[in-house]
C-alpha positions in Angstrom: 9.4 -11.3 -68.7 8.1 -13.1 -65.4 4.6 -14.6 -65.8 1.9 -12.6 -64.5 0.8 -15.3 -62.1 4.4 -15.3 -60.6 4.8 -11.5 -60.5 5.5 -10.7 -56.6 2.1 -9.1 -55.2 2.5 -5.9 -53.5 2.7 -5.2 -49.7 -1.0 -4.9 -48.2 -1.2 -1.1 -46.6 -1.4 -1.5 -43.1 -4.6 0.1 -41.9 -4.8 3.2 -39.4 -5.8 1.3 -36.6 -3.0 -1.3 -36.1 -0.8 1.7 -36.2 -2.0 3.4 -34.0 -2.5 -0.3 -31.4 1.4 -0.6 -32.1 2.6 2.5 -31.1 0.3 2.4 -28.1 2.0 -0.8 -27.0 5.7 0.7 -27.7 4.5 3.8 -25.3 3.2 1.4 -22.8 6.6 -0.8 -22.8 8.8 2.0 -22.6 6.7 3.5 -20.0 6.9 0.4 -18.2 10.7 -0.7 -18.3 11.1 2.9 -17.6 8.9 2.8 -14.4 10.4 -0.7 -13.6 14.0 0.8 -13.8 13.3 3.5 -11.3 11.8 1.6 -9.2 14.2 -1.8 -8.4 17.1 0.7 -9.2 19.0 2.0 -6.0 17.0 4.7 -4.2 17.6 8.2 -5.5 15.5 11.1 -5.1 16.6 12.8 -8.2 15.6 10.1 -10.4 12.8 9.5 -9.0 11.8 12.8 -9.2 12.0 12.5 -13.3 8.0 10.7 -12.6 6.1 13.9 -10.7 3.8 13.4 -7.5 2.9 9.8 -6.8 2.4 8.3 -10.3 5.4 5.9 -9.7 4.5 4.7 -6.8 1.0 4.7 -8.1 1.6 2.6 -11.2 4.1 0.4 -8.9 1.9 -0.6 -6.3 0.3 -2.9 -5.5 0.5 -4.9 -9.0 4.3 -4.2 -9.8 6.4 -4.1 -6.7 9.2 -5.4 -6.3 12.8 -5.1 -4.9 16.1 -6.7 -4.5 15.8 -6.8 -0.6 16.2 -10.2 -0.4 19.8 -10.2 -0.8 22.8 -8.6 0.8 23.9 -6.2 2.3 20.5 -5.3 3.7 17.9 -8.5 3.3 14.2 -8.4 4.7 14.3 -9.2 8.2 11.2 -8.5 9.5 7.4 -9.2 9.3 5.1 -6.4 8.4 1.4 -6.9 10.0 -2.1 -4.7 9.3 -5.1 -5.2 12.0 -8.1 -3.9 11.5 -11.8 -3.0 13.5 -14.5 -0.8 13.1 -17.5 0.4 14.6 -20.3 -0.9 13.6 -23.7 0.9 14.2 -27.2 -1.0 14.0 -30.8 -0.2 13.0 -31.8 1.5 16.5 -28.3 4.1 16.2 -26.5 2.1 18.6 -22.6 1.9 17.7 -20.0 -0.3 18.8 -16.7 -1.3 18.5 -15.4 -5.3 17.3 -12.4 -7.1 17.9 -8.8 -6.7 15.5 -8.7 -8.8 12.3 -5.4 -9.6 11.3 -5.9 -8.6 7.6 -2.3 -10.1 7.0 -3.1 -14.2 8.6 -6.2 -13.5 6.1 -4.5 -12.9 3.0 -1.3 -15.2 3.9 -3.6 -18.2 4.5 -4.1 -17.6 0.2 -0.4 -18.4 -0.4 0.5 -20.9 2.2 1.1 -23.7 0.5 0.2 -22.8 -2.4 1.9 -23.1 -6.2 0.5 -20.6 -7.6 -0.3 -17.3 -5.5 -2.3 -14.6 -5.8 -1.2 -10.8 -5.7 -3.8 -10.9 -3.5 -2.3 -12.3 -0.3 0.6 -9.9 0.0 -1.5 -6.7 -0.1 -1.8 -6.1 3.8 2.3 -6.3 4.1 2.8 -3.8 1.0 0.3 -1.2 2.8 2.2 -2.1 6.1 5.3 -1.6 5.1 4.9 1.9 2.9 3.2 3.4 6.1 5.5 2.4 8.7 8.5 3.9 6.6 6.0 7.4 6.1 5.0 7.3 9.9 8.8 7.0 10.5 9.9 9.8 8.6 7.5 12.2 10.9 9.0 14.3 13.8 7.5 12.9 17.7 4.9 15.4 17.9 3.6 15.2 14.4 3.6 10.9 15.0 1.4 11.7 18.3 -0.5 13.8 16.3 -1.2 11.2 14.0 -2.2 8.8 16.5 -5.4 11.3 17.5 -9.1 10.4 15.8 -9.8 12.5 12.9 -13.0 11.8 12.3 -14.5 14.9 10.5 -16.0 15.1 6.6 -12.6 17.3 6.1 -10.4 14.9 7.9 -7.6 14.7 5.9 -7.0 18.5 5.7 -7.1 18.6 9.3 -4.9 16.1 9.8 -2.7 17.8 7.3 -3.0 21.1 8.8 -2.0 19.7 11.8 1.1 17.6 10.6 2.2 20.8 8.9 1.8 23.0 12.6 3.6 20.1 14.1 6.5 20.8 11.9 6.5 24.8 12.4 6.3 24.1 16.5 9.3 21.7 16.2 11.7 24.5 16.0 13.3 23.0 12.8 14.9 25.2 10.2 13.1 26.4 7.0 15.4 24.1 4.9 14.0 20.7 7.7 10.6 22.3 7.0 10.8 22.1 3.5 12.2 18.3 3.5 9.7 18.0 6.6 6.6 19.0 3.7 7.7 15.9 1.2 7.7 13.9 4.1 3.9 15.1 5.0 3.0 15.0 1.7 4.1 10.7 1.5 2.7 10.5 4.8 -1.4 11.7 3.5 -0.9 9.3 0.8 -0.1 6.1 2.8 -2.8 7.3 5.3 -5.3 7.6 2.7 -4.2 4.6 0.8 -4.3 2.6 4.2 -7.8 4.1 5.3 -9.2 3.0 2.4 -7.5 -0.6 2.5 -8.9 -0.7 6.3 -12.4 0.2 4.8 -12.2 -2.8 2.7 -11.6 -5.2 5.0 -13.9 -4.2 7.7 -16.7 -4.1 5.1 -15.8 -7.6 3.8 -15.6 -9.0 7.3 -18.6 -6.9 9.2 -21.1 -5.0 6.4 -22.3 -2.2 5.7 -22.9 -1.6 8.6 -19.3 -0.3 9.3 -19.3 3.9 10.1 -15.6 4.2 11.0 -12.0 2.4 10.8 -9.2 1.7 12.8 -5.6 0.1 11.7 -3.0 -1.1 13.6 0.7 -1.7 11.9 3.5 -3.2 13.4 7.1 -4.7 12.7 8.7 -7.4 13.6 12.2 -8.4 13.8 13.4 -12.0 13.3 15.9 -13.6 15.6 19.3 -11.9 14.7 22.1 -13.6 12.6 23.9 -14.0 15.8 21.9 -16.0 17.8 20.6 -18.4 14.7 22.1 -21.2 16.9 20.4 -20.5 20.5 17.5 -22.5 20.7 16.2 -19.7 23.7 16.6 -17.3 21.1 13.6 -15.0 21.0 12.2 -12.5 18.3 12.1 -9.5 19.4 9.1 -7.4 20.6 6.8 -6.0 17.6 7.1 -2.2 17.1 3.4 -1.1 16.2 1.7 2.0 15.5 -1.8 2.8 15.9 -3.4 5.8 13.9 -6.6 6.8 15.7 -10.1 6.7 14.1 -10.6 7.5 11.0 -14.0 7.8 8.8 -14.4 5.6 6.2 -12.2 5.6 2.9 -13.9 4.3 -0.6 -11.7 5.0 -3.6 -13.4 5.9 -6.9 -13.5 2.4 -9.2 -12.8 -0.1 -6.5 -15.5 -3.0 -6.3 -15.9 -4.0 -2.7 -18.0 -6.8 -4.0 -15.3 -8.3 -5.8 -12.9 -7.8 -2.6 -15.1 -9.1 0.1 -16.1 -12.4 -2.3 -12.0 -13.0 -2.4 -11.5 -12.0 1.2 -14.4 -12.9 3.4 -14.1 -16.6 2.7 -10.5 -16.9 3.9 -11.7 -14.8 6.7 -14.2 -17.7 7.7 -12.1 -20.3 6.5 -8.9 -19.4 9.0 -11.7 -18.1 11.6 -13.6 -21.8 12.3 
């Protein structure tokens, strides 16, 4: 017969809660490797289409991104670049327009050099580069329409509505039309998502005294492979594409405060 005092004690129950925390962090793993997978994984529409709407995207960016585009056959070879200005309007109603602010040198100048980066400094070139490859994807007239001010309360439905006439007065097939509507559909999202970006900045840099946005994006190619050697080499004109006006953008839950103490002093700081 085993002592009492040596008698194995019996398994503590585990309480309710740290189930319940345990379970929530196997969902949230799974979710993620899951969300992960999808996204570094070669593109395909069908599995992507396993997440519905934007919530992949949405979980992805800007935290998460990432890709395999630094290696072959297809490497980054190009700079991505977001400008910004606004009108500003003062205490007697009187409204003007300021200069661009390179919103990319801003949030570059953060991870120069610099051992440890922020997320923070590549936020500019994500926007920039998800809106360029949705401006892309439009037809010519429904680009030029997207280069017009929009500057309504109901902006973004009329800039939809017109996108979607755009497509009908193309003369494209019902089957285009249909792959045309996905591509309208990324399109309103990168606009929004870049709107309200812009709206940040030009509040960080010029107050709240800002009443309307403008973005400029543009690409830029480096030197190609070829002429690595030829010291006359030269890069290649920018592509750029300038939306029109649009009014301003404020998500629900972002903190502008938090943004502008983070951003406005690099502004200054690269500015003197």
């Amino acid at each position: 017969m085993i002592p009492e005092s040596t008698q194995p004690s019996a398994r503590p129950a585990v309480k309710l809660w740290v189930r319940l925390v345990a379970w929530a962090a196997v969902l949230l793993a799974a979710w993620h490797i899951l969300a992960s997978f999808l996204w570094i994984a070669p593109y395909s529409v069908n599995a992507r289409e396993v997440i519905p709407g934007n919530a992949l995207s949405s979980y992805m960016l800007p935290m998460f991104g990432q890709s395999w585009s630094v290696f072959a056959p297809e490497p980054v070879n190009g700079d991505y670049h977001f400008n910004v200005r606004a009108t500003v309007e003062n205490d007697s109603g009187e409204r003007t327009e300021t200069g661009w602010v390179s919103a990319t040198d801003v949030e570059l100048s953060m991870i120069r050099y610099n051992l440890t980066p922020p997320r923070a400094g590549i936020q500019s070139t994500e926007v920039a580069s998800s809106f360029k490859k949705s401006f892309d994807a439009l037809t010519e007239v429904q680009r030029t329409t997207a280069s017009g001010d929009f500057m309504t309360a109901e902006w973004e439905v009329g800039l939809r509505a017109a996108l979607e006439n755009g497509a009908k007065n193309s003369g494209l097939d019902p089957a285009a039309i249909e792959k045309n509507a996905g591509a309208v559909d990324q399109f309103m999202a990168d606009e929004r998502r870049s709107t309200a970006y812009a709206t940040q900045v030009a509040k960080a840099v010029w107050g709240d005294e800002v009443v309307s946005v403008q973005y400029r994006v543009s690409r830029q190619n480096i030197i190609p492979f070829a002429e690595r050697h030829n010291p006359d080499a030269k890069r290649p004109e920018p592509s750029v594409v300038l939306p029109g006006w649009r009014p301003l953008v404020v998500e629900e839950g972002q903190n502008e405060g938090n943004f502008a103490d983070v951003f406005r002093p690099q502004f200054e700081r690269i500015s003197e």
